[in-house]
C-alpha positions as CSV (number, residue, x, y, z in Angstrom):
1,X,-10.7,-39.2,-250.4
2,X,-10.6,-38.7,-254.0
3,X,-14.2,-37.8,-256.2
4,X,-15.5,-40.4,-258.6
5,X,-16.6,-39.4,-262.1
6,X,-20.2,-41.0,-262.9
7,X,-19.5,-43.9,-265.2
8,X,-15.9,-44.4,-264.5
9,X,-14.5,-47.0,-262.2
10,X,-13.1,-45.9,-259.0
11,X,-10.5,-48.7,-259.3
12,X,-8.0,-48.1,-255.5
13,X,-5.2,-45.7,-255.7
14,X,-3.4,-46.2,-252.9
15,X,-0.6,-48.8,-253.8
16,X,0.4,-46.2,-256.4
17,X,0.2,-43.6,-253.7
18,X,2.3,-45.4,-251.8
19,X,4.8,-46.1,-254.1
20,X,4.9,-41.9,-255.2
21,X,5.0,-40.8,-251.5
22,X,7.9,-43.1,-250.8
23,X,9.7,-42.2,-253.5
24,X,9.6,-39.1,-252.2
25,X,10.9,-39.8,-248.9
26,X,13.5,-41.8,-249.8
27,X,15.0,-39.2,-252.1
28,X,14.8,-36.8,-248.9
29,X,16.5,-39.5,-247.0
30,X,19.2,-39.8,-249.3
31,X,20.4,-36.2,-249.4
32,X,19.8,-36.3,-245.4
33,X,22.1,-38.9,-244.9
34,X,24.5,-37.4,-247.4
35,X,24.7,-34.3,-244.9
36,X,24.8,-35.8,-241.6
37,X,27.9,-38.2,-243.3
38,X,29.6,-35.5,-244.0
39,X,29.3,-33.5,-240.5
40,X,30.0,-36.3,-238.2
41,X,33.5,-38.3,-238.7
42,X,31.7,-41.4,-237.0
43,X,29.1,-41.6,-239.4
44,X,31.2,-41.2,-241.9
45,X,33.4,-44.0,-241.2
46,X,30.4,-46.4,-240.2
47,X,28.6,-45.5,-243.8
48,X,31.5,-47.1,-245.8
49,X,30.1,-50.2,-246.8
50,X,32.4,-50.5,-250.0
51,X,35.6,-48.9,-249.6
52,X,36.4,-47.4,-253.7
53,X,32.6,-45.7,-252.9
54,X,33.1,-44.1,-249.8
55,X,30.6,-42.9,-247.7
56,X,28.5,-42.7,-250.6
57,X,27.7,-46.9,-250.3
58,X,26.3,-46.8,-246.8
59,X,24.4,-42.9,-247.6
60,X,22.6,-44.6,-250.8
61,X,22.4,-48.2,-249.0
62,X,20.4,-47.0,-246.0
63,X,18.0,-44.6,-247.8
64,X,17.4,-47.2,-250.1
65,X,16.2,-49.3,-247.2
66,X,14.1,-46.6,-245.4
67,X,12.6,-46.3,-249.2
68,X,11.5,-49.9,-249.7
69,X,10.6,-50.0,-245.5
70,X,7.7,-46.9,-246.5
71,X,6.9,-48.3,-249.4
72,X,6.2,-51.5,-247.8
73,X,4.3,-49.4,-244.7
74,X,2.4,-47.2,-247.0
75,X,0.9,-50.2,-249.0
76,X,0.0,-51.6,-246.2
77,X,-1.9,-49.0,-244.7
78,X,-3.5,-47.0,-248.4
79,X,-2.8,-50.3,-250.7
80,X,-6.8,-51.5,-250.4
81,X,-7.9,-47.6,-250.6
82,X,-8.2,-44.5,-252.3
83,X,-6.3,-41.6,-251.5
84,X,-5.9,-38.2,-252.9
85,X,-3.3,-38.7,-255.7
86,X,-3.1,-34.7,-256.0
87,X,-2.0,-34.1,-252.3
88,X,0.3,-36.7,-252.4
89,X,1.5,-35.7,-255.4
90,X,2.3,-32.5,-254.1
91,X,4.2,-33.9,-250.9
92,X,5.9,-36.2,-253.3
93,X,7.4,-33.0,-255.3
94,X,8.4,-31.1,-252.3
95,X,10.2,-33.7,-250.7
96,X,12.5,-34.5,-254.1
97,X,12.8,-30.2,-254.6
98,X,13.8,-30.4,-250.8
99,X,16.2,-33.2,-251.5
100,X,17.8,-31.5,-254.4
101,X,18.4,-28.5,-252.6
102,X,19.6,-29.9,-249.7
103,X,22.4,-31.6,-251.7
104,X,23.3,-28.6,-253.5
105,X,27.0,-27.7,-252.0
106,X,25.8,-23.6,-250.2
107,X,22.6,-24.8,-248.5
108,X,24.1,-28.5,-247.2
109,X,27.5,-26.4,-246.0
110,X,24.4,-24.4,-243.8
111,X,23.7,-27.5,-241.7
């Protein structure tokens, strides 16, 4: 739970919570699917939704999905609440600095 400053209102933080923290995981999402279409030729061919795109349609298309599915989770269970906008904050950054390495060419070739 967050602190309250004396003579400010403590209005609820936790739709915009929501939306930071999912942001965060759907970024994530995007460079893990990215990998795992690239390691498996079954995947690959499933995740071509549109064929000039590739892979790239279905990789974007599902984490999209998982995005608005934890946004929709997470304002459902923090939208009514207040919730420590610095922590998440924080998970929110690691997860996009996790994303972007994880779709830099060295480190995905690892997995």
């Amino acid at each position: 739970m967050s602190a309250t400053t004396p003579g400010v209102p403590n209005f609820p933080n936790g739709s915009g919570a929501a939306a930071v923290l999912a942001a965060g995981i759907g970024s994530l999402l995007v460079a893990v699917f990215a990998i795992i279409a690239d390691k498996s030729a079954a995947i690959k061919s499933a995740m071509i939704f549109y064929k000039p795109t590739g892979p790239l349609s279905g990789v974007t298309t599902c984490a999209i999905a998982c995005w608005l599915i934890a946004w929709g989770i997470l304002h459902l269970l923090w939208g009514s609440r207040n919730v420590d906008m610095r922590r998440i904050g924080v998970i929110a950054i690691g997860l996009l600095v996790m994303s972007v390495l994880l779709t830099f060419p060295p480190i995905a070739d690892l997995f």
